[in-house]
N, C-alpha and C positions, 0 to 999 in steps of 0.2 A: 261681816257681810257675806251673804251667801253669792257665789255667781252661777251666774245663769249657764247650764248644760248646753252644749253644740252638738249639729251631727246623730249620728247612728247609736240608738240606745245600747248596740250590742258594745259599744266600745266605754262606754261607761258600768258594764257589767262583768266582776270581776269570778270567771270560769272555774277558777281554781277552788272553787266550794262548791259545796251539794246545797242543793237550795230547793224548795218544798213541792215545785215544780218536777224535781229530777227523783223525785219518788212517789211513784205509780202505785207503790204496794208498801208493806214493811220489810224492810230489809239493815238486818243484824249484821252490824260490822265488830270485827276485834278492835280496839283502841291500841296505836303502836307509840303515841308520844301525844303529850299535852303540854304546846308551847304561846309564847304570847308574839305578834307579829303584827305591824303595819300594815293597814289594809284602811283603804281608800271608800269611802261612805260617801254615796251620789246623794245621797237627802240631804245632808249637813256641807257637800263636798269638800269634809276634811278629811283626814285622814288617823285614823282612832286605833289606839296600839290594842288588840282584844284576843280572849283567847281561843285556840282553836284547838281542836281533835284530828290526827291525824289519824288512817287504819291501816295493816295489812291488805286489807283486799282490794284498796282505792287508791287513786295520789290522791284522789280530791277529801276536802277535809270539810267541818263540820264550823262553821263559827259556833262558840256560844257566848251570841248575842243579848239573852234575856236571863233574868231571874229564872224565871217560870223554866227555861233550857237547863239551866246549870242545877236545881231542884230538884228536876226531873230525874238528872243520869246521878243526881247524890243518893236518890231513894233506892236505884237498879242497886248502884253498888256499895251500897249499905254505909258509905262513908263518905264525908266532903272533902277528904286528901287526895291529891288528884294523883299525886304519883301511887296512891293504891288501884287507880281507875288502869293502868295498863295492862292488856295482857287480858281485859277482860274484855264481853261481850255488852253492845247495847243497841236496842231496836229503835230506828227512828221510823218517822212516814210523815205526808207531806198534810200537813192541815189547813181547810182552805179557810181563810184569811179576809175581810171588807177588802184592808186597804192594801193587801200586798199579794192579792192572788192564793197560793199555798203557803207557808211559813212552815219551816221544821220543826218536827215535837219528837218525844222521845215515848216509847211504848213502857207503859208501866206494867207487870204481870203483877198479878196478887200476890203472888210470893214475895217478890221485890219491896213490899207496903208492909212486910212484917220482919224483915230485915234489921230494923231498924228503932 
């Protein structure tokens, strides 16, 4: 059974990620670690262990949330072993979304599509 949210939407939204809103343009981060962590889901309000992208240039880190996410940065980096994923570069941007405003995606270059 789901319960019902209280209060200030801001306090049910968890800062610590880049979210599709917080990207105006495309912007290329280094990937510094790829860990899995407890984070708190207000749709469902449980709490869902999932994995996340950490970079050099940010604290704040990337969920990936979706197939379609995790597919994405596999095509960039020509591989779906994530520990090959560090150390390398990947372009996200924010894409707007019906039910969730923006939602993050990943920039695929053409090169990136013959990689593999």
């Amino acid at each position: 059974m789901n319960k019902q949210l209280t209060g200030s939407w801001l306090k049910h939204v968890d800062f610590r990620f880049i979210s599709g809103e917080d990207l105006e343009k495309d912007t290329t981060l280094t990937i510094k670690s790829v860990v899995k962590e407890d984070v708190f889901n207000p749709n469902s309000n449980t709490t869902d262990n999932v994995m996340i992208l950490y970079f050099v240039e940010t604290k704040k880190g990337v969920i990936v949330g979706s197939k379609k996410v995790g597919s994405s940065i596999e095509k960039v980096m020509g591989t779906k072993n994530v520990e090959d994923w560090v150390g390398k570069k990947v372009t996200f941007f924010g894409e707007p979304h019906k039910r969730f405003g923006k939602v993050v995606r990943v920039r695929i270059e053409r090169r990136a599509l013959f990689n593999g």
